[in-house]
N, C-alpha and C positions, 0 to 999 in steps of 0.2 A: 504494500500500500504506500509505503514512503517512497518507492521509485517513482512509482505513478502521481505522486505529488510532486516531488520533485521537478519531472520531466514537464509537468503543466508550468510548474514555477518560468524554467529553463525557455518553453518555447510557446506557451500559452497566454503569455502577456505583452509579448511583443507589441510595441507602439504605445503601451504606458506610460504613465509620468513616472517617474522616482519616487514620489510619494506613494503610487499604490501599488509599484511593484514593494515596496519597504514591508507595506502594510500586511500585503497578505504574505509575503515570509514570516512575519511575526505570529498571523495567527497558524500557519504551518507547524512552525518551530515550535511553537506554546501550546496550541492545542489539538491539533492533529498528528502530527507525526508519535509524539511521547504516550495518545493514549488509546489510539488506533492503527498506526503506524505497524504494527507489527505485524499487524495481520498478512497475510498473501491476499491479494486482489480477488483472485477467484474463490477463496475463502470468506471473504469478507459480505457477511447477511442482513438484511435490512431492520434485523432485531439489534445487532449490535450498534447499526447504526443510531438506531433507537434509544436504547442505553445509552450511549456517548452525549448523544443530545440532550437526554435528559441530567444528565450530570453536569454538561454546561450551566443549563438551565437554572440550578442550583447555587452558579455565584457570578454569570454572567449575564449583562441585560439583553432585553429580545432582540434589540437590533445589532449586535455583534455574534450573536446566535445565529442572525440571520446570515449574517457575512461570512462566517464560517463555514455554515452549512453550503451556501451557494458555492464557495469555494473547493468542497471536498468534492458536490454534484459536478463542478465543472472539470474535474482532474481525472474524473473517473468517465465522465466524457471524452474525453480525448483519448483515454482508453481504451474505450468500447469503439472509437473510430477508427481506432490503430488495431483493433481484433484481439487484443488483449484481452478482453473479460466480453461474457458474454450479453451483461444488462447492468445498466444502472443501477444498480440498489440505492443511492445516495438519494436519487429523482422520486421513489416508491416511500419515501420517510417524511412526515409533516414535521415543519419547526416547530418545538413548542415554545410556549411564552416565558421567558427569563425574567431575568430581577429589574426593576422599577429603574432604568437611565439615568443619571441628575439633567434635568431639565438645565436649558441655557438659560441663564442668570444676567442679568443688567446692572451696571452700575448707579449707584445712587447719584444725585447732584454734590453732594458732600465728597463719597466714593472718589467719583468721576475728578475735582478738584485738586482732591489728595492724590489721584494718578498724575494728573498734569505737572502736579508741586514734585512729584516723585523722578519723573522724567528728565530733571536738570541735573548733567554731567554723565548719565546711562547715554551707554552707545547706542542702544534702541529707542531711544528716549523721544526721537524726532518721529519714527517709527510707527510708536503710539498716537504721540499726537497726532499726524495724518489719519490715521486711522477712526481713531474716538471721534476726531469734529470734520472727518467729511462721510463717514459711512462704507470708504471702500471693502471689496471681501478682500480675506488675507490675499490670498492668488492673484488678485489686481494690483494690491501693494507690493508684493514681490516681481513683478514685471512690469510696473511703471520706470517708463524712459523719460530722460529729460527734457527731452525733443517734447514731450506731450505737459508740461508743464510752463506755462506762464504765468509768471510771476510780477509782471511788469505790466499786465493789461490792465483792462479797466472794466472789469474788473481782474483781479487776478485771478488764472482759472487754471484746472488741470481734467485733461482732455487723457476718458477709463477710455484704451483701444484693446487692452492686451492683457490675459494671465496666465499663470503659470499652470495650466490646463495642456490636455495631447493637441496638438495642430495650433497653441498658441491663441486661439479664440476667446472672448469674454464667456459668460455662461448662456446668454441670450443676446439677439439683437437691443436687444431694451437695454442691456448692460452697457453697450456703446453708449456712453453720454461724457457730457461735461458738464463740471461740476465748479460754481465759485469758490475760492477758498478764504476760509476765517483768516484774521490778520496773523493770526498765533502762527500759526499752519506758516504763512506768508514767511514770517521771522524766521522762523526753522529752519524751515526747507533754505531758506538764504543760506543762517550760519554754516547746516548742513553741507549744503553747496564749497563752502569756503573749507570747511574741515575737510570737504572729500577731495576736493585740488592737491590740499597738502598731502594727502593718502597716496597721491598715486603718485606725485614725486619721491614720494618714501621707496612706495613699492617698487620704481624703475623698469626694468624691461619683465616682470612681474607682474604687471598689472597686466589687467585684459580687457580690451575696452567695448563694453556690452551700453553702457550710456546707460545703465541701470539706475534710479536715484538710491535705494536700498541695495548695496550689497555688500560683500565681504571683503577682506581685507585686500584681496588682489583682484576686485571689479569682480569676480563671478556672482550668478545666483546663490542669492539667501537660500536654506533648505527649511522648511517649517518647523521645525525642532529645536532651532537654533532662533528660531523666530520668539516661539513658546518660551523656550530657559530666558533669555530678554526680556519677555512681558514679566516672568510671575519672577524675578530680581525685584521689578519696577515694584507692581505689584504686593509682595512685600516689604518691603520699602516705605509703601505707603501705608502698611499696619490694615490691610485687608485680606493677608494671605498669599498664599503663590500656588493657587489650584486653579487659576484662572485660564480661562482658554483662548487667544485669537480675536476666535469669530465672536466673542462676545462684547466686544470693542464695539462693533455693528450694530450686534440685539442694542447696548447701549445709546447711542448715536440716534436708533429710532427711537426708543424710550424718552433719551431729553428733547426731541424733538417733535414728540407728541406733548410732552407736559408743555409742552410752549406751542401750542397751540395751531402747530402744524397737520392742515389735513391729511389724510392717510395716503388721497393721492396723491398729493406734493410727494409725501415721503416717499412711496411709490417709486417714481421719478428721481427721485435725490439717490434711491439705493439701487438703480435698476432693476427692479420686478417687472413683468409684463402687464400685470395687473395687478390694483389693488389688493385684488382678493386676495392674491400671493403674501401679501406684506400682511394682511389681516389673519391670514392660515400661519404662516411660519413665525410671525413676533406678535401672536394674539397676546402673550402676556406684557407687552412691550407697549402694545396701542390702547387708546384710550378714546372715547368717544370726545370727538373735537368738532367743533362748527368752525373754526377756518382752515426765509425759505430756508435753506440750509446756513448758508453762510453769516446770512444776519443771524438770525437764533445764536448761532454759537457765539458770533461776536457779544450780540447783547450778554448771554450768560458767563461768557470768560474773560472776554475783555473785547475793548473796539480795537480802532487803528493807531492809535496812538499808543498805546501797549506798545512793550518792544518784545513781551513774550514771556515766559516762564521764566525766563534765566532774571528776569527785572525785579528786585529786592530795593528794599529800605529800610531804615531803622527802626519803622513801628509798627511791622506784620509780615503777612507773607507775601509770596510774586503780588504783583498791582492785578496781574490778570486774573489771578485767581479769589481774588476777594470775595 
């Protein structure tokens, strides 16, 4: 059974991102090969399958159940294509229901302050801020070019074309948008700018030049992992924990921009969903019923243009921005 896992790993995901070839080795390595793995293919019965899933079940929530299971049906697919076994048994087993997910979680307006205040001197620090006060998904912030960032228009804007997705593409057409950006955002991404010039004189014939505005130390792509230990530093930091996830930057981002009084289809449009309905299904806990854009809101709530940014202290509190 472990070959035939293997072999799907090896030739079955060709044309993946790095992100989900990672993923589903990990659940190979953790939970398929160590507790079914030993079996012979042609050996292997739809009761045991049964059994295995339901011992998942037991400390793992439904929808990684779920990815699991499709994972072992697809390996033993390629199998049965290659004449190796004679039927899917993995196809013939229903997923059952696992442990209760932790639901994605939003930052408070307090929260949300303390992450901003937390972000100055963290190398992710710029990172975040793009992220919390313009709504981008992580994937779009990891392949934002500089080319699609104006910083000097009127207003200043950054133009989502691109993420870290197979074939490069946004998640929808709807995701193609351009978005104003808060002043804060504005400041960052300058200083940003300025620190990564010096970066890449450091680095010399080392560097690689992708025109990434986030990346690593020699220009390549960010990997999500390295995204994630950067948030929950910050995160920590700011005395809220380090269990934090990414994409909850986003849930966040629509959350303060329902409490201020942002319609759902505005938001809609600010986070690129197709439709409302989308943003009212995936951040129901996040919306809130409103009767009446992005970049004002954040300004009003964190600071205006006159702000020079998080980094900006005084002798009788915190950043001016975050007051």
């Amino acid at each position: 059974m472990s070959d035939a896992v293997e072999d799907f790993l090896t030739h079955g995901l060709k044309g993946r991102s790095l992100g989900t070839m990672t993923h589903a080795r990990s659940m190979a390595e953790n939970q398929i090969k160590p507790k079914i793995g030993n079996y012979r293919l042609k050996d292997l019965r739809a009761e045991h399958v049964d059994l295995w899933l339901d011992e998942l079940a037991e400390t793992l929530a439904t929808k990684t159940i779920i990815q699991i299971h499709n994972l072992l049906t697809r390996a033993i697919h390629m199998a049965e294509k290659r004449e190796l076994v004679g039927r899917n048994v993995s196809a013939l087993c229903e997923t059952p229901h696992g442990q209760e997910g932790r639901p994605s979680r939003s930052l408070t307006l307090d929260q949300a302050v303390a992450v901003l205040m937390a972000c100055e001197g963290e190398k992710f620090g710029v990172y975040v801020i793009t992220s919390l006060l313009t709504g981008i998904r992580p994937e779009e912030a990891r392949k934002l070019l500089w080319g699609a960032v104006n910083l000097r228009g009127k207003p200043p804007s950054v133009s989502v074309l691109r993420a870290d997705r197979v074939g490069g593409d946004t998640k929808t057409k709807k995701s193609r948008r351009a978005l104003a950006l808060p002043a804060l955002v504005v400041d960052e991404l300058k200083r940003h700018r300025a620190r990564q010039t010096a970066q890449k004189l450091l680095a010399g014939e080392a560097w690689q030049e992708h025109d990434l505005v986030f990346a690593r130390d020699d220009g390549t792509l960010l990997d999500p992992m390295r995204v994630l230990r950067g948030l929950r530093v910050i995160t920590k930091k700011a005395g809220i924990g380090n269990h934090w996830k990414v994409r909850e930057l986003r849930h966040s981002f629509v959350s303060i921009l329902s409490d201020g009084d942002v319609s759902v289809e505005r938001i809609a449009d600010l986070v690129g969903h197709s439709t409302p309905t989308t943003t009212q299904t995936v951040y129901r806990h996040q919306i809130r019923p409103v009767i009446v854009h992005g970049a004002e809101t954040m300004d009003a709530v964190f600071g205006n243009g006159d702000q020079t940014g998080c980094g900006s202290q005084n002798d009788s509190g915190p950043p001016t921005c975050c007051r």
